[in-house]
Backbone of each chain as ProteinMPNN parsed JSONL, in Angstrom:
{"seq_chain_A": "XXXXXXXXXXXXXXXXXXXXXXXXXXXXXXXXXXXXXXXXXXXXXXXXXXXXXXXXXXXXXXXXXX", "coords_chain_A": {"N_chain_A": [[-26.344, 2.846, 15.627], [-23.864, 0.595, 13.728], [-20.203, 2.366, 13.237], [-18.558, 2.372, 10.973], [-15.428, 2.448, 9.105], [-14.446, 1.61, 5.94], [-11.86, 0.198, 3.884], [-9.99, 0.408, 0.96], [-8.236, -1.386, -1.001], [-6.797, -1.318, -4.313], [-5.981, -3.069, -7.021], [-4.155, -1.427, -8.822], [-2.99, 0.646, -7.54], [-4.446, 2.171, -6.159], [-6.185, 3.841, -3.224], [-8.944, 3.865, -1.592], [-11.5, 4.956, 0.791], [-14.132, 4.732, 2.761], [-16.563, 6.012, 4.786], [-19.017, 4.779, 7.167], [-22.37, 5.382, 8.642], [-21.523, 7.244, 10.342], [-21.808, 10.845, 11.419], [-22.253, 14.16, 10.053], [-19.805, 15.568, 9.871], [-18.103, 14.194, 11.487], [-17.065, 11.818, 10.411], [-14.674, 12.899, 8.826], [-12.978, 13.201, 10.544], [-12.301, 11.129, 11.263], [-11.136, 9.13, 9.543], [-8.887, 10.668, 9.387], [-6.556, 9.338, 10.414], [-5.905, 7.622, 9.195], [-5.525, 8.329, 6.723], [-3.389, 10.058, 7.174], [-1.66, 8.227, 7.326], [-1.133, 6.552, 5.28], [-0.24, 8.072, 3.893], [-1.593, 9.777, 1.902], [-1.87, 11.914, -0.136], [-2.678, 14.977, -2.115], [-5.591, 15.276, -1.534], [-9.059, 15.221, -2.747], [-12.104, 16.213, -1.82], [-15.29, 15.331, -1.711], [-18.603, 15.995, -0.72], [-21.125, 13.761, 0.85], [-24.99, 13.216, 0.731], [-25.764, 11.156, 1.711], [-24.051, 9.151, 2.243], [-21.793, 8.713, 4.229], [-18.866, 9.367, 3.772], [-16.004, 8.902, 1.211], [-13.283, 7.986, -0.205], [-10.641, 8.261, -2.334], [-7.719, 7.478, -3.61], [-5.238, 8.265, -5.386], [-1.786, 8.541, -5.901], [-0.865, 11.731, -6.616], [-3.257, 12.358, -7.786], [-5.468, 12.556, -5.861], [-8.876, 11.903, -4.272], [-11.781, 12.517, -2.484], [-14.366, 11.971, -1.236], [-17.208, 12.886, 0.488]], "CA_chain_A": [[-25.835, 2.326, 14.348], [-22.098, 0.927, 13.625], [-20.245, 3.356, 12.621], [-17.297, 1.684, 10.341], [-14.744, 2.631, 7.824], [-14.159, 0.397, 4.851], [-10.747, 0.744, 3.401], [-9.866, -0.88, -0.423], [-6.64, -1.069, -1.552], [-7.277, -1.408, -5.317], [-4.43, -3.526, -7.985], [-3.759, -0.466, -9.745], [-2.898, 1.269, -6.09], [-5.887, 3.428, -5.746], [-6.998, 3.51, -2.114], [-10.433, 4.157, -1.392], [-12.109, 4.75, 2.008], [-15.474, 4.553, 2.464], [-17.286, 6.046, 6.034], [-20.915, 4.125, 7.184], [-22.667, 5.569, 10.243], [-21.208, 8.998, 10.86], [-22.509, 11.948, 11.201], [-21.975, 15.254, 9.719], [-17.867, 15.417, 9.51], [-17.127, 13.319, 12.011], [-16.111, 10.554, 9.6], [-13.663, 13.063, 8.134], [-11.922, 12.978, 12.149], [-12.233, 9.23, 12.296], [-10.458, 8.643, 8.517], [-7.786, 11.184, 9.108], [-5.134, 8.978, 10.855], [-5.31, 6.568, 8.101], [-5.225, 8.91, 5.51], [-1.871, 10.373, 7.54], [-0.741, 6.645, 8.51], [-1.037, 6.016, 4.25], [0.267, 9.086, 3.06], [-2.521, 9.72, 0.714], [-1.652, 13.536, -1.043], [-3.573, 15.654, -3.114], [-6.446, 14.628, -1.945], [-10.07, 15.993, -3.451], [-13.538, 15.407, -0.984], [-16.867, 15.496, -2.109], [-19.836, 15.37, 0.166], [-22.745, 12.541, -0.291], [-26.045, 13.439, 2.174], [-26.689, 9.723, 2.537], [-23.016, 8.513, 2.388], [-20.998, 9.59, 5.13], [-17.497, 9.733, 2.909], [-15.599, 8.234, 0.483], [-11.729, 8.453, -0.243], [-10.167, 7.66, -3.266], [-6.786, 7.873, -3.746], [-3.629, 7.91, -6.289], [-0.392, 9.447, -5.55], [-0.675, 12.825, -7.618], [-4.345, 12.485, -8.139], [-6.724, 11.653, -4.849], [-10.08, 12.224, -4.399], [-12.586, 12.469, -1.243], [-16.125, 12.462, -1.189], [-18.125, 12.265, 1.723]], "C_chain_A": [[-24.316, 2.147, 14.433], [-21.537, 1.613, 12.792], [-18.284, 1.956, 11.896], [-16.573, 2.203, 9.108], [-14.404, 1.14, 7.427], [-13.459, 1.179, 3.758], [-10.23, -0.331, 2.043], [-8.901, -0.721, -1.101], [-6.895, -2.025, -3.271], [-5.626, -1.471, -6.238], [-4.074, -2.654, -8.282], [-3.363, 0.391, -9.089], [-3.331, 2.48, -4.94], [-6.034, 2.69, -4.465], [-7.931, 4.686, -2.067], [-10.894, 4.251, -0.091], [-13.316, 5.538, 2.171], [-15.896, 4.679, 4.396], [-18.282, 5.659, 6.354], [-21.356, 4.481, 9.053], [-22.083, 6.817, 10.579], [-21.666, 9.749, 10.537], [-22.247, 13.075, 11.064], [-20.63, 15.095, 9.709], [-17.137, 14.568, 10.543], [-16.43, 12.19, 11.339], [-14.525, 11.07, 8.657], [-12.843, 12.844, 9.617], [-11.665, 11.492, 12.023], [-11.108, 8.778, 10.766], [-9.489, 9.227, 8.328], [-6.847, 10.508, 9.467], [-4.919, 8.154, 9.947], [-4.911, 7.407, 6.682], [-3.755, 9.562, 6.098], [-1.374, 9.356, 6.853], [-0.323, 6.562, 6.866], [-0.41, 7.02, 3.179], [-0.496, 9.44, 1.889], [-2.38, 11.701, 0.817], [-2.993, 13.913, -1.772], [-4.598, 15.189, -3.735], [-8.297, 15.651, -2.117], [-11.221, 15.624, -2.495], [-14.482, 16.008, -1.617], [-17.69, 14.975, -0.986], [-20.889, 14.507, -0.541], [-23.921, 12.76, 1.007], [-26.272, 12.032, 2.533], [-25.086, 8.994, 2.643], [-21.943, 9.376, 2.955], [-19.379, 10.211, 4.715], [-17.145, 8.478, 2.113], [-14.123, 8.853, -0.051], [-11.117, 8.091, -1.491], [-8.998, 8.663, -3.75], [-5.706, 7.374, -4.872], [-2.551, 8.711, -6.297], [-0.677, 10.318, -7.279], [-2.47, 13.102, -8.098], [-5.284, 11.366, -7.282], [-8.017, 12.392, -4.576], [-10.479, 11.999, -3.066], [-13.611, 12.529, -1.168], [-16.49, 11.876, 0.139], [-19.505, 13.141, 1.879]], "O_chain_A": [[-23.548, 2.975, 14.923], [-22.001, 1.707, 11.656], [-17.453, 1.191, 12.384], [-17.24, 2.363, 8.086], [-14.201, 0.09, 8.036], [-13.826, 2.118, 3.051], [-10.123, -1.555, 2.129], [-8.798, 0.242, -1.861], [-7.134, -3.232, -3.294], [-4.67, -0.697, -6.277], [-2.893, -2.805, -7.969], [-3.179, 1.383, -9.793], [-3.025, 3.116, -3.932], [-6.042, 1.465, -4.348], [-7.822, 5.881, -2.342], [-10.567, 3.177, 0.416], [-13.496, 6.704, 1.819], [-15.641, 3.77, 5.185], [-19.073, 6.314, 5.675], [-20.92, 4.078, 10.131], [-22.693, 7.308, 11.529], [-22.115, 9.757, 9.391], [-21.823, 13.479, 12.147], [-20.412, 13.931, 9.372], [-15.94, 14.281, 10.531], [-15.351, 11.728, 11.71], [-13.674, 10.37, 8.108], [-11.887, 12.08, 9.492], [-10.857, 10.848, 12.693], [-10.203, 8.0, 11.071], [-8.814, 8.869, 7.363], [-5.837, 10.899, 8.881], [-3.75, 7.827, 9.746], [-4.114, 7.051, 5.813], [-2.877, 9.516, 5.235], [-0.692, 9.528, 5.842], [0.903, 6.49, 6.772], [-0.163, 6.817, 1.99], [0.094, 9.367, 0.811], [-2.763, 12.459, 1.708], [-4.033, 13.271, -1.919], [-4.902, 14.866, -4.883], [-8.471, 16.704, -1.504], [-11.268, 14.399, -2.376], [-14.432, 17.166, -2.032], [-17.574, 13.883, -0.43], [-21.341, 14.437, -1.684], [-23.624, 12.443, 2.159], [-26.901, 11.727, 3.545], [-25.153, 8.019, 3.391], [-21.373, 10.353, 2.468], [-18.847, 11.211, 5.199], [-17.684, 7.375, 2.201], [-13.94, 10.053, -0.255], [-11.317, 6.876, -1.46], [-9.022, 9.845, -4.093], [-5.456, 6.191, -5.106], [-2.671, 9.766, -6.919], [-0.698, 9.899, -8.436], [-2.76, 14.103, -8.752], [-5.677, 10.224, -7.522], [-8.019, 13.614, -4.727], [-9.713, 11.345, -2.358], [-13.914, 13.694, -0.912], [-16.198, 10.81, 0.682], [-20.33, 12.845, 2.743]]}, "seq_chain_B": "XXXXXXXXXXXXXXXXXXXXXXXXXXXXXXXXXXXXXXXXXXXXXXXXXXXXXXXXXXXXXXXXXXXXXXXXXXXXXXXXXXXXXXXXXXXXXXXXXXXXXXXXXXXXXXXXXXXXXXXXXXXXXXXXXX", "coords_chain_B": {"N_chain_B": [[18.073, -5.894, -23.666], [18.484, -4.73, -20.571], [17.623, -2.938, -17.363], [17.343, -1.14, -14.093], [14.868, -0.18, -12.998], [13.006, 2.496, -11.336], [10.442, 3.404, -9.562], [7.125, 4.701, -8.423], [5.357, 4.546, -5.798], [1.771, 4.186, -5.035], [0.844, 4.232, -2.641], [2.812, 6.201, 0.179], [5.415, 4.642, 1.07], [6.72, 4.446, 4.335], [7.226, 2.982, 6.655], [8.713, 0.694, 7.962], [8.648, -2.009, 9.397], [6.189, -2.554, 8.737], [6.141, -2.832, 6.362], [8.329, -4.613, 5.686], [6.631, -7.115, 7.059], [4.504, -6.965, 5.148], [5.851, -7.903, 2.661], [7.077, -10.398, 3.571], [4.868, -11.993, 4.308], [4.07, -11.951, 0.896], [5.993, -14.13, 0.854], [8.476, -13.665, 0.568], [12.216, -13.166, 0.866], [13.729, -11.069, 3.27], [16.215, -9.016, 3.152], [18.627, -6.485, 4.769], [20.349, -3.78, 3.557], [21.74, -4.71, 1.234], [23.091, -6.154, -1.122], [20.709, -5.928, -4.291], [19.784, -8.391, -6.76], [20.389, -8.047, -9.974], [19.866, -7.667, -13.918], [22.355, -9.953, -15.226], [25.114, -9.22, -14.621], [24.255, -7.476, -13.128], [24.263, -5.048, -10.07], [22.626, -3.406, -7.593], [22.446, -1.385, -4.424], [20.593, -1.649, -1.483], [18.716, -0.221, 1.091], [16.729, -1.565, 2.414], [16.769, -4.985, 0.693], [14.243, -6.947, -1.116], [14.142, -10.396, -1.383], [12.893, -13.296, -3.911], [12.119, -16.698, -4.184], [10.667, -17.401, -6.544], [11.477, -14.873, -8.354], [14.054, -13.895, -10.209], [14.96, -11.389, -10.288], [15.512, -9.001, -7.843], [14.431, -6.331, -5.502], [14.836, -3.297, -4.729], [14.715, -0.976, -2.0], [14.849, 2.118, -0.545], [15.544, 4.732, 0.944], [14.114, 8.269, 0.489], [14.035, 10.857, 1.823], [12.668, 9.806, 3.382], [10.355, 8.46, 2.693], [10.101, 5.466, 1.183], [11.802, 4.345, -1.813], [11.171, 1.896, -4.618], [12.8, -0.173, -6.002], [13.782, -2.05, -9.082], [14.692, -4.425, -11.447], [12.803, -4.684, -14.189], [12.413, -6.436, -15.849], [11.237, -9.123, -17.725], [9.094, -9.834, -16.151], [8.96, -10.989, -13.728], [9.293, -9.511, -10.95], [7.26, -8.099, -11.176], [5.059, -10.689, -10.841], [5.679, -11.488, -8.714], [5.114, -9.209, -6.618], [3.446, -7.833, -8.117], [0.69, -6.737, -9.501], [-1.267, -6.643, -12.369], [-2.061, -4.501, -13.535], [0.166, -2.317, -11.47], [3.255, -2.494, -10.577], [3.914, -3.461, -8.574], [1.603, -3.848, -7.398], [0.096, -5.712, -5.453], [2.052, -5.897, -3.291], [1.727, -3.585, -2.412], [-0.158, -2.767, -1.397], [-0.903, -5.034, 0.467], [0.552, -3.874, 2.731], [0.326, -0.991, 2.74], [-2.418, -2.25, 4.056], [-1.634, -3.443, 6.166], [-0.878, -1.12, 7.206], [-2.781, 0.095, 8.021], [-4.2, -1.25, 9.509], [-2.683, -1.188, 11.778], [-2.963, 1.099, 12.612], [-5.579, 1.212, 13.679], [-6.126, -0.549, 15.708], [-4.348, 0.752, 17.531], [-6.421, 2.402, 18.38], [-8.136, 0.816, 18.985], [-9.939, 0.041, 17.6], [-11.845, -2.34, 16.125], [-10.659, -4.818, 13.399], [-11.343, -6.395, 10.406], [-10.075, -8.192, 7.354], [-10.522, -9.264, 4.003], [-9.661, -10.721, 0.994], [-10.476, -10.33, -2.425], [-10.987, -12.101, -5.869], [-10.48, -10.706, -7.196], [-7.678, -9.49, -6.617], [-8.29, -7.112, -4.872], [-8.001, -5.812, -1.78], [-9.987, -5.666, 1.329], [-10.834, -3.814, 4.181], [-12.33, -3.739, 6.754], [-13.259, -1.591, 9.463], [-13.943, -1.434, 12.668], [-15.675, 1.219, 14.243], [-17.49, 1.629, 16.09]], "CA_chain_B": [[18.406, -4.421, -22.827], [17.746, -4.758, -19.027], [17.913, -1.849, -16.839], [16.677, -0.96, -12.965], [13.294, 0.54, -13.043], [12.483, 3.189, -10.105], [8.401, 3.091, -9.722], [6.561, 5.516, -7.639], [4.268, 3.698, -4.74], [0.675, 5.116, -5.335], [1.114, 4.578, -1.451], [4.397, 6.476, 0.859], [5.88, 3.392, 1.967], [7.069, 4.903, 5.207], [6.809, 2.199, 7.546], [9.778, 0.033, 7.636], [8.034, -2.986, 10.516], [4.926, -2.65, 7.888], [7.186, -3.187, 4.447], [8.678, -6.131, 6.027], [5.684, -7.605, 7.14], [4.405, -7.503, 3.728], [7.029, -8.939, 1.882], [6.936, -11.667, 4.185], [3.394, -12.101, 3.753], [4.171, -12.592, 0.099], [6.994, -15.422, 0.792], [9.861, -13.151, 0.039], [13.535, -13.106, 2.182], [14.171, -9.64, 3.48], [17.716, -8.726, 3.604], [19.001, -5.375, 4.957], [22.358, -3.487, 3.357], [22.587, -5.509, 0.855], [23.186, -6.047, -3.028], [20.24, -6.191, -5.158], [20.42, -8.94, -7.777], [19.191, -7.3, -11.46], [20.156, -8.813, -15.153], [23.606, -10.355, -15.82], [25.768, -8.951, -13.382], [24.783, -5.77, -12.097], [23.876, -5.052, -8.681], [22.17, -2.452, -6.872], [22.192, -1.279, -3.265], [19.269, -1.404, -1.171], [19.036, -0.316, 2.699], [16.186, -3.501, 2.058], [16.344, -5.657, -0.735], [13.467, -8.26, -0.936], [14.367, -11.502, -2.879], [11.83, -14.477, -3.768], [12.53, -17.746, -5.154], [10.72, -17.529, -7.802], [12.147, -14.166, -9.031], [15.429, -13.933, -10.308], [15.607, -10.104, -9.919], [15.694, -8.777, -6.063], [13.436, -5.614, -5.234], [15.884, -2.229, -3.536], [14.366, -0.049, -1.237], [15.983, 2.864, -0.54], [14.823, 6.454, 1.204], [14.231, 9.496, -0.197], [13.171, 11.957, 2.219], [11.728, 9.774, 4.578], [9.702, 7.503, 1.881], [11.244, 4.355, 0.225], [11.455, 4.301, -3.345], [11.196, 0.918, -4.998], [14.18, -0.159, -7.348], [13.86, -3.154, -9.726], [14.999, -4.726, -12.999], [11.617, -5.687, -14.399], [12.298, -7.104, -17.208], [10.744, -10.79, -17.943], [8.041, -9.724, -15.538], [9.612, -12.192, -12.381], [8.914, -9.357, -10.084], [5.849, -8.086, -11.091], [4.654, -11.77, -11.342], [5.6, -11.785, -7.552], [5.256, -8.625, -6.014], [2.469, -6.917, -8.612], [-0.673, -6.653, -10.516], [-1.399, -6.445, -14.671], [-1.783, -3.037, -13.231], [0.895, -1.741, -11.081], [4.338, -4.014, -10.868], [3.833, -3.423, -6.82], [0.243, -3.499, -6.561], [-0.015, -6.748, -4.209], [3.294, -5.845, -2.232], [1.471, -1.869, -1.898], [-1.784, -2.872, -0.81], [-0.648, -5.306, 1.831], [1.498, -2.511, 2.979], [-1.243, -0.463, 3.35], [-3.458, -3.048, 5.017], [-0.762, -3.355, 7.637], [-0.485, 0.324, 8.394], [-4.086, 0.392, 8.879], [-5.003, -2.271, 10.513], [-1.916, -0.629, 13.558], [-3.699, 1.988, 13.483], [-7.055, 0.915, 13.692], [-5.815, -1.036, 16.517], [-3.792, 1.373, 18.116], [-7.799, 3.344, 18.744], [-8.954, 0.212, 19.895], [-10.854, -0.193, 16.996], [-11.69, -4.127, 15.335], [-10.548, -4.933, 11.857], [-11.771, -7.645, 9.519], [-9.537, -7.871, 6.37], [-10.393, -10.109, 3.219], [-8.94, -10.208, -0.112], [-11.506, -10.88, -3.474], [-10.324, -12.557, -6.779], [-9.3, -9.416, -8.836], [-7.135, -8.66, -5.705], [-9.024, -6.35, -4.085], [-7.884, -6.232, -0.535], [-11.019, -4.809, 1.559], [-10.046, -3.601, 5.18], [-13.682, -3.351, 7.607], [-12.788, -1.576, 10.957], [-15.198, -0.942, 12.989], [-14.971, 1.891, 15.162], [-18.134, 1.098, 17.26]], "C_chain_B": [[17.537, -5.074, -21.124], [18.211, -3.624, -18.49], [16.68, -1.738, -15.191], [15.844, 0.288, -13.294], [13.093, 1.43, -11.064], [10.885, 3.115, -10.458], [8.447, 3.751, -8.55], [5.753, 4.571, -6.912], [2.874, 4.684, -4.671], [0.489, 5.357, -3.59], [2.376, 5.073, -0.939], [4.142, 5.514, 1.767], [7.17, 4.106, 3.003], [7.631, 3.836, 6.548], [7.566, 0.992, 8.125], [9.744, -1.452, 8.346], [7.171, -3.383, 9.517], [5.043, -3.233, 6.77], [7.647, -4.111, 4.762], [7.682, -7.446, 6.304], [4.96, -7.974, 5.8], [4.781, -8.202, 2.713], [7.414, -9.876, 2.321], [5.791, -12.594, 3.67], [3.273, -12.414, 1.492], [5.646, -13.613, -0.427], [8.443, -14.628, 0.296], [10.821, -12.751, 1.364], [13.299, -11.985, 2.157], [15.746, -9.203, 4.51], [17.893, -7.164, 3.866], [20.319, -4.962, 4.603], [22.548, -4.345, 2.752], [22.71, -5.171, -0.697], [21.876, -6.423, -3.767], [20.375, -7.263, -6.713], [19.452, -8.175, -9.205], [19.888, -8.063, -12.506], [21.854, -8.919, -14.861], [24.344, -10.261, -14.286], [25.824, -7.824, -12.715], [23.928, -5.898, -10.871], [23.723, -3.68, -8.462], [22.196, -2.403, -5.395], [20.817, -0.742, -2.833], [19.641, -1.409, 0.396], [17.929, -1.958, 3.078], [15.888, -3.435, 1.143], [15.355, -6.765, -0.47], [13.92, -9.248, -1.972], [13.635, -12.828, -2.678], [12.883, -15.323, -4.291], [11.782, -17.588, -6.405], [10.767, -16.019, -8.705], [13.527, -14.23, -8.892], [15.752, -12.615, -10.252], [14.897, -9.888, -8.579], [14.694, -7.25, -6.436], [14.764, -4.718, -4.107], [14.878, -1.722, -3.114], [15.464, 1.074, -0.157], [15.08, 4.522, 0.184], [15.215, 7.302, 0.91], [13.618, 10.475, 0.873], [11.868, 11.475, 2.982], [11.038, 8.59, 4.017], [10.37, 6.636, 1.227], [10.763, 4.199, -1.24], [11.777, 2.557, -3.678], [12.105, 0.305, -6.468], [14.234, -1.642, -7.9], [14.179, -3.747, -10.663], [13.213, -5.374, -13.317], [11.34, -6.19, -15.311], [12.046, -8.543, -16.836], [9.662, -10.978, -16.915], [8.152, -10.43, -13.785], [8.835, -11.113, -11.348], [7.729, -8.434, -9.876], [4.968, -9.379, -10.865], [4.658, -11.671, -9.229], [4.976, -11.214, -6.683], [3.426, -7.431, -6.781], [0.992, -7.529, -9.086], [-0.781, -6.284, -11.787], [-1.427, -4.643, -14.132], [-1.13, -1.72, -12.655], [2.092, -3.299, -10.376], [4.382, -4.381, -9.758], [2.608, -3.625, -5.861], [0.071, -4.569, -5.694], [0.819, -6.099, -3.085], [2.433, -3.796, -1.515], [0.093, -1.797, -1.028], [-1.384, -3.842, 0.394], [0.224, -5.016, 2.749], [0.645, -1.954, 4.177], [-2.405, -1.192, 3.954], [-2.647, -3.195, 6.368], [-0.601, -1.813, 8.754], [-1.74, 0.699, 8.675], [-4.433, -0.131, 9.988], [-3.713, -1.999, 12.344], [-2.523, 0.302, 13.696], [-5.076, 2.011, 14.144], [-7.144, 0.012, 15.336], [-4.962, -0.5, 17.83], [-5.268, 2.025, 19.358], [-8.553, 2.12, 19.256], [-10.157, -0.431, 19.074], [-10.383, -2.083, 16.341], [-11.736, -3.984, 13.935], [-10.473, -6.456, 11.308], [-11.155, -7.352, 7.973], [-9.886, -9.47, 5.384], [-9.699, -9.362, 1.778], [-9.966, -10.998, -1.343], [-10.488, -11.764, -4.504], [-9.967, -11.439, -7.881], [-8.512, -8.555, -7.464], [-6.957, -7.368, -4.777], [-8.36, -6.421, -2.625], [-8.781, -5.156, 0.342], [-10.874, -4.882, 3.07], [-11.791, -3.171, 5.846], [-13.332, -2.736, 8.489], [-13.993, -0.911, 11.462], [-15.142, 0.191, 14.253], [-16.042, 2.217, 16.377], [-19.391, 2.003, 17.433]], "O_chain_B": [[16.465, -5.604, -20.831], [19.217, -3.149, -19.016], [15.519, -2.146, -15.187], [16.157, 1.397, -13.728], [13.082, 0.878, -9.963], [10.361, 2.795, -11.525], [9.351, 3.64, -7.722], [5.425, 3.612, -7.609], [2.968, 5.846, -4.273], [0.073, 6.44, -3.178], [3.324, 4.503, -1.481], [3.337, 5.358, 2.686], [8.318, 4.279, 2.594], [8.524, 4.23, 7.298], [6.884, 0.258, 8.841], [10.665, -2.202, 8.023], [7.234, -4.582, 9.246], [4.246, -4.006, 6.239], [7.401, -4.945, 3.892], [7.91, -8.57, 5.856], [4.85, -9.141, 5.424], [4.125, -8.975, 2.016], [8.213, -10.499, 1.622], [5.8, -13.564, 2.911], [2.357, -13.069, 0.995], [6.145, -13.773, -1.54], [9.332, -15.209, -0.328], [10.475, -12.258, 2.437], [12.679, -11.546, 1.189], [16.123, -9.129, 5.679], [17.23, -6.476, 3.089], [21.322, -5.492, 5.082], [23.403, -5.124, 3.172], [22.452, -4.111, -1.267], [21.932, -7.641, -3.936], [21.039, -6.848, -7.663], [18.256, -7.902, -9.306], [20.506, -9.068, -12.157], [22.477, -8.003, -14.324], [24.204, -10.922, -13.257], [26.7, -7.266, -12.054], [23.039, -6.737, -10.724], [24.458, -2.831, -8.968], [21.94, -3.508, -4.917], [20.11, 0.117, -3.361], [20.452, -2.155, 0.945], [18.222, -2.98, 3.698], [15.192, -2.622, 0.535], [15.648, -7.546, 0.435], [14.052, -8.997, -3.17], [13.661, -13.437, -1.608], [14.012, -15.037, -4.688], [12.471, -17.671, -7.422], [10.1, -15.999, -9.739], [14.149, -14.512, -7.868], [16.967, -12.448, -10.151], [13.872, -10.49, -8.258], [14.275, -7.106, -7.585], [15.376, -5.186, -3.147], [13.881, -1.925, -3.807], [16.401, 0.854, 0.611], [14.116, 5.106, -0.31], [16.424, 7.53, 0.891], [12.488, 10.865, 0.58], [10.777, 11.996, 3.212], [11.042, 7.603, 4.752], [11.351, 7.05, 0.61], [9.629, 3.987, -1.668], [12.611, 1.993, -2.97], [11.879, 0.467, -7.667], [14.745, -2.473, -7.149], [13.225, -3.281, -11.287], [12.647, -6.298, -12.734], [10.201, -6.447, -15.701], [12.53, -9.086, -15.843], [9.252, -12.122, -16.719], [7.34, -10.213, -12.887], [7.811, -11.555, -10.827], [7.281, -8.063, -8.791], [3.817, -9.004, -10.639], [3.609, -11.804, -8.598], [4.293, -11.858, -5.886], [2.672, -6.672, -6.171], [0.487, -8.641, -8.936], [-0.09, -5.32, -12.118], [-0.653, -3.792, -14.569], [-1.432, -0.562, -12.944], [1.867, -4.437, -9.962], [4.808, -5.515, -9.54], [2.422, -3.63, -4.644], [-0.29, -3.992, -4.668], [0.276, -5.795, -2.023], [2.671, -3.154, -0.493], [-0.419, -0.969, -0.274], [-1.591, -3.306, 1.483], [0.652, -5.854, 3.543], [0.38, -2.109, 5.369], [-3.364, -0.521, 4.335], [-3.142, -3.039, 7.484], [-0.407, -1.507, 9.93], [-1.929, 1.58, 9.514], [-4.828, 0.309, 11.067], [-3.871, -2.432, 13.485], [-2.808, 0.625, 14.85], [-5.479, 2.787, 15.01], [-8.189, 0.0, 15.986], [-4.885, -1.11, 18.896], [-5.234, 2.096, 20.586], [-9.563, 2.317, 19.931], [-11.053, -1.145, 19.525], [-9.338, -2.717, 16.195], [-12.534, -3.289, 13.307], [-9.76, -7.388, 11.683], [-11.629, -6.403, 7.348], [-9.612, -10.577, 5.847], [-9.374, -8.205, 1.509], [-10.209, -12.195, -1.189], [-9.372, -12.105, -4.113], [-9.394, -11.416, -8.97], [-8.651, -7.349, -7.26], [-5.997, -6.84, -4.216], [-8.205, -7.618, -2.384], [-8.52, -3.958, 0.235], [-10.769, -6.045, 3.461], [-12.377, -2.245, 5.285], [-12.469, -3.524, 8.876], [-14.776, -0.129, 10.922], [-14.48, -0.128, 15.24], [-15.728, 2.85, 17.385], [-20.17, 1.805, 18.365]]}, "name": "protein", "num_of_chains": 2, "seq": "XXXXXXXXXXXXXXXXXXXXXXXXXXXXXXXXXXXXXXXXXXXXXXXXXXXXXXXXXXXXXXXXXXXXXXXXXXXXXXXXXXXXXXXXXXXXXXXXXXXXXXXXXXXXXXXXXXXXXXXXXXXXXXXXXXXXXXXXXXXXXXXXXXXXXXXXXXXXXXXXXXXXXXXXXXXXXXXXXXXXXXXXXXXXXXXXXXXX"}
């Protein structure tokens, strides 16, 4: 399976990143250099059993699910 | 009343190759060390100022600790109109920011990136890491 992040830079300047194809935490290894590279802070993760992660970010209030 | 507006970047615009690139990417000069133009006659310093044609106020950038803060007059909307979104006065200029510093890194790993942009300015970044 491909394994791909999908990254969404949202008008309001929420970024979002979204893991497909990874398994167990590796998608948090594979989305950390962007979450460095973007400076995304105080950020929150949630696990999803069928969705490998999900990122959602706003300076002062970011979120993580995977 | 006009007055220079500081605005937080929901992204740390760090990246100073990346921030240029962007502000290219939306048709704007990029001067270094220079004067900011804002209402009437005041001026601001910016280590880079961006200035469009069709804004009449200029855009400072300036570091704080590593991150550039974004310094603008935004009155009459000119450089939100250029640089933003109804929802953040930067959101175009922050998001293809951040599509730039991904897509080096994503590329750095070797990985392939497919970038489109929707009609409520969405900009949606694919990489595929294989």
């Amino acid at each position: 399976m491909t394994r791909e992040i999908v990254i969404k830079y949202h008008p309001d300047g929420n970024v979002e990143i979204e893991g497909h194809g990874f398994i167990g935490k590796e998608c948090l290894s594979a989305s950390k250099p962007f979450e460095v590279a973007l400076g995304l802070d105080n950020i929150t993760r949630e696990m999803k059993p069928d969705e490998p992660k999900r990122i959602e970010q706003q300076r002062g209030r970011n979120k993580v699910s995977t | 009343m006009s007055h220079v507006t500081r605005t937080e970047s929901p992204v740390a615009i760090k990246d100073k190759a990346a921030l240029v690139s962007a502000a290219q990417k939306l048709g704007a000069e990029v001067l270094f060390d220079e004067e900011a133009r804002g209402w009437s006659s005041l001026r601001h310093r910016g280590e880079i100022v961006l200035r469009h044609p069709e804004s009449r106020y200029d855009v400072a950038l300036n570091r704080v600790e590593g991150v550039y803060e974004l310094n603008a007059d935004l009155f009459g909307g000119g450089v939100e109109k250029v640089y933003g979104t109804k929802e953040h006065p930067y959101g175009k200029l922050v998001a293809l920011y951040g599509a730039e510093v991904a897509r080096k890194v994503a590329l750095l790993r070797g990985y392939r990136v497919e970038q489109t942009m929707d009609q409520r300015g969405i900009v949606t970044q694919r990489v595929v890491v294989g």
